[in-house]
GULUM-399730 format. One record per residue: x, z, y of N, C-alpha, C, CB in turn; residue in one letter. Coordinates in pm, 1 decimal. Glycine has a CB too. Layout:
<sites>
SITE       nu       nw       nv      cau      caw      cav       cu       cw       cv      cbu      cbw      cbv res
SITE        X        Z        Y        X        Z        Y        X        Z        Y        X        Z        Y   A
...
</sites>
This chain:
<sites>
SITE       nu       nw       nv      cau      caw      cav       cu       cw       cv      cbu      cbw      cbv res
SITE  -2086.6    105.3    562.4  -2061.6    -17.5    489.2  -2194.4    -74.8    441.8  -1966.0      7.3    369.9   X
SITE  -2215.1   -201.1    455.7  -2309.0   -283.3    396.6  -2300.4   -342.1    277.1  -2330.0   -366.6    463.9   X
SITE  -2424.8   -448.6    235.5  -2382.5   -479.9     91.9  -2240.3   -594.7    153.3  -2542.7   -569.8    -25.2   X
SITE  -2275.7   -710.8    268.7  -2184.4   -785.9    277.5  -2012.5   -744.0    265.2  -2222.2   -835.8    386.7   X
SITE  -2017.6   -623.9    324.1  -1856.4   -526.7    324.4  -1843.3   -583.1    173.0  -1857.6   -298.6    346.0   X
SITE  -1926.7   -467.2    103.0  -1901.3   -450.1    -14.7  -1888.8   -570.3   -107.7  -1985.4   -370.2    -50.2   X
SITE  -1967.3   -643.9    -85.6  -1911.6   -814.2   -132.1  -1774.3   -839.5   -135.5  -1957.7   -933.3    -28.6   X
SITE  -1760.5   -819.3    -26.1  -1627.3   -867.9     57.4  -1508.9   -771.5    -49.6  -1632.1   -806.8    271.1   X
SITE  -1506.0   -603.0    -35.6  -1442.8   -572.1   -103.6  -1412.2   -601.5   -274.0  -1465.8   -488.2    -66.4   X
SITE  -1507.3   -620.0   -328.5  -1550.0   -662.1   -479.7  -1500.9   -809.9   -472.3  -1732.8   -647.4   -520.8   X
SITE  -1510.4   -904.2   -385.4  -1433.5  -1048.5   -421.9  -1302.7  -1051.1   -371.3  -1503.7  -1179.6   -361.2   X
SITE  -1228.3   -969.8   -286.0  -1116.5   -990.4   -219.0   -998.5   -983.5   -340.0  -1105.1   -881.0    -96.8   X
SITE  -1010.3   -881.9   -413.7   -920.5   -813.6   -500.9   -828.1   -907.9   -602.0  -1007.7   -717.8   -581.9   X
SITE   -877.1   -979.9   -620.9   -771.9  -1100.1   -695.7   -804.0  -1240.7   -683.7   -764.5  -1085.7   -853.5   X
SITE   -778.4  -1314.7   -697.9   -797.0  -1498.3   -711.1   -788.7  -1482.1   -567.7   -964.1  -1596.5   -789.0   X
SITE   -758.9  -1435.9   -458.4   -733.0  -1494.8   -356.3   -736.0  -1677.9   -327.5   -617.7  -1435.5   -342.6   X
SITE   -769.3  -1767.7   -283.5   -789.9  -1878.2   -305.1   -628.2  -1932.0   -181.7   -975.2  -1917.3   -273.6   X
SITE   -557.8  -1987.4   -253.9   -429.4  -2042.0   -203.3   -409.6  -2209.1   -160.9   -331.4  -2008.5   -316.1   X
SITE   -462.5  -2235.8    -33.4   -556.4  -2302.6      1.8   -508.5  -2311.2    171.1   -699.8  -2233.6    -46.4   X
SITE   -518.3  -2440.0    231.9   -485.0  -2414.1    338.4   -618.6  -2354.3    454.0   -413.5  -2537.1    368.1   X
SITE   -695.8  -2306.8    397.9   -794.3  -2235.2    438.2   -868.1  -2099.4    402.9   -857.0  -2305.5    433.0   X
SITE   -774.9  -2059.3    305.4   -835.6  -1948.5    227.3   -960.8  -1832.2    234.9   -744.6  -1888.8    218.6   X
SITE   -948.1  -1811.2    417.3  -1074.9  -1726.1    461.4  -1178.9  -1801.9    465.6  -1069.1  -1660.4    591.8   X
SITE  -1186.4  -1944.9    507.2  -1340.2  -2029.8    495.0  -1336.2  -2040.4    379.4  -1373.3  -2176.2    562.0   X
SITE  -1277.9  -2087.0    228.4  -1355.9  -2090.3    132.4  -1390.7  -1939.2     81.1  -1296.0  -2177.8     36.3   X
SITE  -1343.4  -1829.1     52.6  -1421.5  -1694.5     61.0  -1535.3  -1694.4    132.9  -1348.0  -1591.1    116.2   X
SITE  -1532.2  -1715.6    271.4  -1663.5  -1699.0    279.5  -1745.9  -1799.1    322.5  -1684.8  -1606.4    345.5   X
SITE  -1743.8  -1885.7    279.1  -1841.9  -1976.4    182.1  -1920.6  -1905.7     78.6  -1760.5  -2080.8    100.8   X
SITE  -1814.2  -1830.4    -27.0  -1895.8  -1803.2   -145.0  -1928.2  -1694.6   -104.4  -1843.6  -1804.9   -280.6   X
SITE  -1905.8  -1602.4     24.4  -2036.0  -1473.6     43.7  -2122.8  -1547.9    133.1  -1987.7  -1302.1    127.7   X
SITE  -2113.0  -1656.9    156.1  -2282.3  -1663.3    249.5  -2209.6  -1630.5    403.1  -2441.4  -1493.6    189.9   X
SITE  -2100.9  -1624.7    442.3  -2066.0  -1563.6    571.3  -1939.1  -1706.3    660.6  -1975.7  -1374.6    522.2   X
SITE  -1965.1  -1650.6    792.9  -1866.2  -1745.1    841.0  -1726.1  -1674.1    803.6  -1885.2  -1776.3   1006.6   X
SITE  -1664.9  -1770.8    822.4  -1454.9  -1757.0    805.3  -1476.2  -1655.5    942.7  -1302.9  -1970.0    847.2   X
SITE  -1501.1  -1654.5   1091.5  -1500.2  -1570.3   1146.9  -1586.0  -1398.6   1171.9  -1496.5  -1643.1   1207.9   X
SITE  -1660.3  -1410.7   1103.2  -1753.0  -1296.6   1040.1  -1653.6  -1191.3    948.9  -1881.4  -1374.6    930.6   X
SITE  -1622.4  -1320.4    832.3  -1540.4  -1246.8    711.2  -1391.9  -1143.2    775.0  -1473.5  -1396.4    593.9   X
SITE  -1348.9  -1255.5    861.5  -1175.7  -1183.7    962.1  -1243.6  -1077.9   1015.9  -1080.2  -1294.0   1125.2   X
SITE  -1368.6  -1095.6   1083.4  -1403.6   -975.9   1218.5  -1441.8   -841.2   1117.4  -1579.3  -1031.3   1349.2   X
SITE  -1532.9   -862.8    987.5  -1535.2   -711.3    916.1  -1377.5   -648.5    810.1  -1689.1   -726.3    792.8   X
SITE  -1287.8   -799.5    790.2  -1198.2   -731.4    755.3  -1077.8   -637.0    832.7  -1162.5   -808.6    695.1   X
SITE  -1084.4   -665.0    966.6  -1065.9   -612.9   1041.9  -1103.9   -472.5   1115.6  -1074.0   -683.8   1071.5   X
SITE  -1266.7   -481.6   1091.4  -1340.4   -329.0   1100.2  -1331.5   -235.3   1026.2  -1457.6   -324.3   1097.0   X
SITE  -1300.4   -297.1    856.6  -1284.5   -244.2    751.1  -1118.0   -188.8    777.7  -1323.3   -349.1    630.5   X
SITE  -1071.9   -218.3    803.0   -893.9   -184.7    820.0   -927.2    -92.5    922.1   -764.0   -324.7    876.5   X
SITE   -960.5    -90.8   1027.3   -958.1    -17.9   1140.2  -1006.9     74.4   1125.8   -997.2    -58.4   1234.0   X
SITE  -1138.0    142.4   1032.0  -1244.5    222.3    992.1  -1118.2    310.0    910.0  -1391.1    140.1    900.5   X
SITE  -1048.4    263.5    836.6  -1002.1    339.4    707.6  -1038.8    301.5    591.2  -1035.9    461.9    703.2   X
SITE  -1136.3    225.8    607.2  -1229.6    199.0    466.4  -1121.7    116.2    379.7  -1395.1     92.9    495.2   X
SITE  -1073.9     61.0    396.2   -932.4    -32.0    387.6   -770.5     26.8    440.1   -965.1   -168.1    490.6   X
SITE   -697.6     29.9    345.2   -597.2     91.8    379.7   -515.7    -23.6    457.4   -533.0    160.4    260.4   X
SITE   -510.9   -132.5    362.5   -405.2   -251.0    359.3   -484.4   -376.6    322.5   -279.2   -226.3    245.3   X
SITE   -484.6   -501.5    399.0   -523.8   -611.7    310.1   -403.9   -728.1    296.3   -662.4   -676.8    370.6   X
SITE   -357.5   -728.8    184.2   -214.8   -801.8    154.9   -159.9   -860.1     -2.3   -106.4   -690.4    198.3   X
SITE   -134.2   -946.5    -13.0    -38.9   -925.5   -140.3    -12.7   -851.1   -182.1     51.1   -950.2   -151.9   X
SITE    -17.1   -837.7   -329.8     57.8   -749.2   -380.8    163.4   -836.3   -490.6    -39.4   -635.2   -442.8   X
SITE    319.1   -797.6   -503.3    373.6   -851.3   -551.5    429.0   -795.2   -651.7    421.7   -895.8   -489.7   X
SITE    489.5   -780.6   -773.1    557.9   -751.2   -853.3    718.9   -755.5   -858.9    506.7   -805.2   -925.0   X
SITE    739.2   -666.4   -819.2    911.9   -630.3   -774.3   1015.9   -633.6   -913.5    925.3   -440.7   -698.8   X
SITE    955.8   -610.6  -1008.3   1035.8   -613.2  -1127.9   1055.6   -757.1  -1160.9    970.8   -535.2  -1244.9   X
SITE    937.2   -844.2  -1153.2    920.2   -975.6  -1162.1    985.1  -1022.8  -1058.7    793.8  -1017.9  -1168.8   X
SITE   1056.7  -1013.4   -939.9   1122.6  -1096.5   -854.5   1261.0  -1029.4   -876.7   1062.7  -1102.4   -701.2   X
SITE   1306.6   -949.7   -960.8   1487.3   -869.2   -967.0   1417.9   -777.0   -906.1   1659.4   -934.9   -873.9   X
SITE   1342.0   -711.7   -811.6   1351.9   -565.7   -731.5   1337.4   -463.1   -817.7   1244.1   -539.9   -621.2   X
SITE   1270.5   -373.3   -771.7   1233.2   -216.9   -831.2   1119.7   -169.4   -754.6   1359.6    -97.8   -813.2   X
SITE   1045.5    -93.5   -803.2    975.1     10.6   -692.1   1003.4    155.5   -812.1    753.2    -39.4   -640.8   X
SITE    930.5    231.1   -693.8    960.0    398.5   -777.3    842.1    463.4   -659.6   1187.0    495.7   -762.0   X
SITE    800.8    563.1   -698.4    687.9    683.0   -633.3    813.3    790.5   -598.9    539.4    763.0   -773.3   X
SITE    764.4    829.6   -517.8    888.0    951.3   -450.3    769.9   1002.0   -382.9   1049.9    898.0   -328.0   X
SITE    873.8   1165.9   -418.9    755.1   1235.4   -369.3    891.5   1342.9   -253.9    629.6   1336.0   -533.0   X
SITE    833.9   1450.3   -154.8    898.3   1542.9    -74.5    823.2   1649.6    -60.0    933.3   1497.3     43.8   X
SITE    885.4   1782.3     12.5    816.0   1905.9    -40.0    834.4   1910.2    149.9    904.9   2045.0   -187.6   X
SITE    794.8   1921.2    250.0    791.9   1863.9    392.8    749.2   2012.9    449.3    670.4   1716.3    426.6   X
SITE    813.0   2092.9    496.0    730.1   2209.5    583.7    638.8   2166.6    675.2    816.4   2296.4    666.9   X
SITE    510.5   2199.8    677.5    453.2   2144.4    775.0    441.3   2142.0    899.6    388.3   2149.0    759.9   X
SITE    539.6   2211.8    949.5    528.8   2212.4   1100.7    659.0   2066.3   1095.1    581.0   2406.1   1198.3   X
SITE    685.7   2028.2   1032.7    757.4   1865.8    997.4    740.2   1776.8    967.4    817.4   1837.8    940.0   X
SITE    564.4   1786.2    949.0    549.6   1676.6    842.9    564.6   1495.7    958.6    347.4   1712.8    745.3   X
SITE    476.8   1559.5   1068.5    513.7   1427.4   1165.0    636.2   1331.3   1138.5    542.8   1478.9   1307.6   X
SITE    753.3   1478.1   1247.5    836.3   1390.1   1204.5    921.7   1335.7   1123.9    865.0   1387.2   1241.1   X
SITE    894.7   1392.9    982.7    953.6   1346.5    822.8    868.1   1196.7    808.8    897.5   1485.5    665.0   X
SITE    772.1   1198.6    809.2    667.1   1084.0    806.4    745.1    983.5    864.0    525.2   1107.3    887.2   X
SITE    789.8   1000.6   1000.3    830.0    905.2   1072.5    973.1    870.8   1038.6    808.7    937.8   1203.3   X
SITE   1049.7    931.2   1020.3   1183.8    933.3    990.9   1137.6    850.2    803.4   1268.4   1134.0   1011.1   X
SITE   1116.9    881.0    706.3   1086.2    803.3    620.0   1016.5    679.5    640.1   1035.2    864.8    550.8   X
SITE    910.6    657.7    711.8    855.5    541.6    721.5    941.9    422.8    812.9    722.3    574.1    774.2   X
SITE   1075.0    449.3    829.3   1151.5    416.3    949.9   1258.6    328.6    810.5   1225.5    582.3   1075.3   X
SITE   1267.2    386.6    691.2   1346.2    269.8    636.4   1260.4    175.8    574.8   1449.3    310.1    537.0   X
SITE   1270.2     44.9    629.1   1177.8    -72.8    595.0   1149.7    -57.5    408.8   1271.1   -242.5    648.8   X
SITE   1199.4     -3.8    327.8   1183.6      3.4    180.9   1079.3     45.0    148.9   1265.3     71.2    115.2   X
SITE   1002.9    178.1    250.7    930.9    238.5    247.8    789.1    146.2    221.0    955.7    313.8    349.2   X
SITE    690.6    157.9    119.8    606.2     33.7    141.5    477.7    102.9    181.6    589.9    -70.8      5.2   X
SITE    485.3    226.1    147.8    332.2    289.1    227.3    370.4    454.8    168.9    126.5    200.8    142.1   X
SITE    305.9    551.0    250.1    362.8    673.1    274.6    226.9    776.7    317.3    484.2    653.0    396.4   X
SITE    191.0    896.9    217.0     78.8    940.3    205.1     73.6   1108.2    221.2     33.6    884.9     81.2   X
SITE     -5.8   1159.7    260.6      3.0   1300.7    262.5    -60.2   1391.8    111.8    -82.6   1338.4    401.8   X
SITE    -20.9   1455.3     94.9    -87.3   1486.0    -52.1   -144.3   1710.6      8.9    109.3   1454.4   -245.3   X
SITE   -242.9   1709.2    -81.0   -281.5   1858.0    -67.3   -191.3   1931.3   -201.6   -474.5   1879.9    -81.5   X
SITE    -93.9   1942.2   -209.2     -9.3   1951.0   -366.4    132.7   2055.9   -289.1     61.9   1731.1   -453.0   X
SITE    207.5   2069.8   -359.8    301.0   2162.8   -304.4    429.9   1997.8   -281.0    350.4   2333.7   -445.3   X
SITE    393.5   1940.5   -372.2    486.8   1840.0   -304.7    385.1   1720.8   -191.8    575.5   1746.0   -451.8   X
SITE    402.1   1790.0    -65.8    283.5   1707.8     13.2    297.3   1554.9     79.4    247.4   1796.0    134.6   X
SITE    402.4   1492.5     58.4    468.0   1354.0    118.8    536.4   1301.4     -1.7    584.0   1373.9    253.5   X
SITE    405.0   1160.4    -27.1    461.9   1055.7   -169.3    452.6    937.5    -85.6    350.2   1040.0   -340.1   X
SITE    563.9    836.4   -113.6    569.4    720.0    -84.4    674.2    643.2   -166.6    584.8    715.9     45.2   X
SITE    648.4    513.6   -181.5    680.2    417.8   -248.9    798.7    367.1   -192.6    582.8    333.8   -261.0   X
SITE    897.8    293.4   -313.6   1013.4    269.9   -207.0   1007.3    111.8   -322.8   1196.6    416.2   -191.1   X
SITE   1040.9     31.3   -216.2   1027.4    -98.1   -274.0   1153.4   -210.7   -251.6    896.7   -151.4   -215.1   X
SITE   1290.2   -196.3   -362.4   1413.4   -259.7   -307.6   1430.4   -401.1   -399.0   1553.1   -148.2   -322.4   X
SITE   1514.9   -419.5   -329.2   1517.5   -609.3   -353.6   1601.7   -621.9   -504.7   1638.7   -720.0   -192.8   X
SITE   1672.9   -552.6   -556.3   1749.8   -511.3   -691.4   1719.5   -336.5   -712.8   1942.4   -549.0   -671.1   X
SITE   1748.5   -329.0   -853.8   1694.5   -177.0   -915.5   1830.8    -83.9   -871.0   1663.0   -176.0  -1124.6   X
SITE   1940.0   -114.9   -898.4   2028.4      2.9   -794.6   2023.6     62.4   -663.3   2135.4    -32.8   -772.9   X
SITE   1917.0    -38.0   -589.3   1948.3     34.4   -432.6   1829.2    138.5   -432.6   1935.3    -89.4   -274.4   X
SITE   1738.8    165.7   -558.4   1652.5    298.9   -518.8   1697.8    412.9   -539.1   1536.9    313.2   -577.8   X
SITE   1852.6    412.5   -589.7   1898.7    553.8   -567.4   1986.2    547.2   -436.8   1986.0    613.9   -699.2   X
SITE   2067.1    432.1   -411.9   2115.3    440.1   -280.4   1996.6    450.8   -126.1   2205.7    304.6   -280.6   X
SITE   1879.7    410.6   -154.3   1800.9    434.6    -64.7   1736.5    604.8    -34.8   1706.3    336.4    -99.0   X
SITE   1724.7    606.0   -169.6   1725.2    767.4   -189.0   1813.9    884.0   -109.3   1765.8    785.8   -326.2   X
SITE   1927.6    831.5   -135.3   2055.5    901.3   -113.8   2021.2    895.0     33.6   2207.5    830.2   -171.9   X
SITE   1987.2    792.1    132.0   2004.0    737.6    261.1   1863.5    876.2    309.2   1970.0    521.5    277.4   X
SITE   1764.6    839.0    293.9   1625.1    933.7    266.7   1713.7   1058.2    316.4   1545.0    946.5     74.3   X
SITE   1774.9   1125.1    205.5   1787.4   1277.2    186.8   1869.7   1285.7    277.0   1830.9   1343.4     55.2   X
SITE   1987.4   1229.8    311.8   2043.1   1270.0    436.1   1941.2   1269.2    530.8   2152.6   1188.8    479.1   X
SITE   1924.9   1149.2    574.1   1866.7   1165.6    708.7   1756.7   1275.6    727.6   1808.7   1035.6    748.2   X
SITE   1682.2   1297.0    648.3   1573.4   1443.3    666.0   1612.0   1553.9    592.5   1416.6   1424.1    612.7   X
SITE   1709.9   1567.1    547.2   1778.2   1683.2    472.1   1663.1   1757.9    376.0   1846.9   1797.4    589.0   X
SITE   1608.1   1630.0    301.0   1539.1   1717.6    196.8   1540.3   1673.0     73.7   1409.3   1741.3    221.5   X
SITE   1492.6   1712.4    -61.8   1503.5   1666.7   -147.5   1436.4   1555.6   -177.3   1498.3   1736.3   -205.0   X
SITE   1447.3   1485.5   -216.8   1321.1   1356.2   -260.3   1343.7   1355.7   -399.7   1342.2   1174.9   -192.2   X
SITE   1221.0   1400.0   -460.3   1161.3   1378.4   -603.0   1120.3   1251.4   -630.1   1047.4   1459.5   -630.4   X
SITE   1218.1   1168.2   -725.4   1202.6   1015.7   -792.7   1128.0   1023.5   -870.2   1306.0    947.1   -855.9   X
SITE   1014.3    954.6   -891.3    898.9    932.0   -998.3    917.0    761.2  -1050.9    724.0    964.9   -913.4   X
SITE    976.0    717.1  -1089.5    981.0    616.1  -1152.6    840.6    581.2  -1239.7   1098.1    631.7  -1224.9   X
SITE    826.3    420.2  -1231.9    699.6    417.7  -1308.5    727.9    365.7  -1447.9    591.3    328.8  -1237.9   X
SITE    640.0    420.4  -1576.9    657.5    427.8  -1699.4    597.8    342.8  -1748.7    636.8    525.6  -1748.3   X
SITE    492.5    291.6  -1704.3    354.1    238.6  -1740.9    296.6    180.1  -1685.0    276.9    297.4  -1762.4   X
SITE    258.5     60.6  -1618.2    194.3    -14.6  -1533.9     42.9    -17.5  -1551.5    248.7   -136.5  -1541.8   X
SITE    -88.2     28.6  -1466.0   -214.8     14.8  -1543.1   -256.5    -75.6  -1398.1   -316.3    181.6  -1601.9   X
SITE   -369.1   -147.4  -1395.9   -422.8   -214.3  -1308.6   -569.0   -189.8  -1272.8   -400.7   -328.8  -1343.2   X
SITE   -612.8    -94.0  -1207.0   -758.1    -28.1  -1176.1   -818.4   -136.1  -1052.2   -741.0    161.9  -1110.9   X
SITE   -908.8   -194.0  -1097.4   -982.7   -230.4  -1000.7  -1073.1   -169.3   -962.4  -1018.4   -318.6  -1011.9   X
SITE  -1078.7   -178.3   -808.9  -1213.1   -104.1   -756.7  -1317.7   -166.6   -734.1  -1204.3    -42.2   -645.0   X
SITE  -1460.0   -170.2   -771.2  -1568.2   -263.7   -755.2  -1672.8   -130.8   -684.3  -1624.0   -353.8   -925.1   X
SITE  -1716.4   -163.2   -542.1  -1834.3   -106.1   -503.6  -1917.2   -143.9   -579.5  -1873.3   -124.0   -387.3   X
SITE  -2060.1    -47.7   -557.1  -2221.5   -121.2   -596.0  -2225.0   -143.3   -459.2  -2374.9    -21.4   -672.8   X
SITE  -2321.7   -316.1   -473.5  -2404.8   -393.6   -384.7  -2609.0   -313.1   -399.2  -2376.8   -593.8   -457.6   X
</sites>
């Protein structure tokens, strides 16, 4: 990563500019072309360095829900548990953990009752338990590289 990446990561994170051009005025203000800015956010996604570049929305604020769920996955399963969970669209991103509960992912429904019926759907289909972590506390961490 360069300082420009790191620009890039440090201005992306909020004010998104809502705009019928949004990638040329960003990069305008790094000094970079609109096609420069797409081609490293793209390298950056592809690298790993970037998980996701997207909205983020507030599900409580639109009627939905989200919740953290976690699974205890034998590992000679974890593939295809991964896949079989990441297979109900609710699923909003899905992670491996070094923990005895090793598979957490987010479940993100359009009203707050269907995260136990989605749940319910989950445990059948992979016949395992899924540990509900509901969130208590909302905190907002931004990440800022050094340039």
């Amino acid at each position: 990563m360069d300082n420009i990446d790191r620009n890039i990561i440090n201005n992306l994170q909020g004010n998104f500019p809502i705009c019928e051009h949004p990638y040329a005025q960003v990069a305008e203000k790094l000094e970079i072309t609109e096609a420069e800015l797409i081609q490293r956010l793209d390298k950056l996604l592809q690298q790993g360095i970037l998980s996701r570049f997207g909205p983020m929305y507030h599900a409580e604020r639109l009627g939905g829900s989200l919740t953290l769920a976690a699974l205890r996955v034998p590992e000679a399963d974890f593939e295809v548990v991964a896949e079989q969970v990441n297979a109900f669209p609710e699923v909003a991103h899905n992670y491996a953990r070094e923990h005895e509960l090793n598979m957490w992912f987010v479940l993100a429904t359009e009203q707050p009752e269907q995260i136990a019926t989605v749940i319910a759907a989950i445990e059948d289909k992979i016949g395992l338990h899924v540990y509900n972590m509901p969130k208590q506390t909302e905190y907002y961490i931004g990440f800022q590289v050094k340039v």
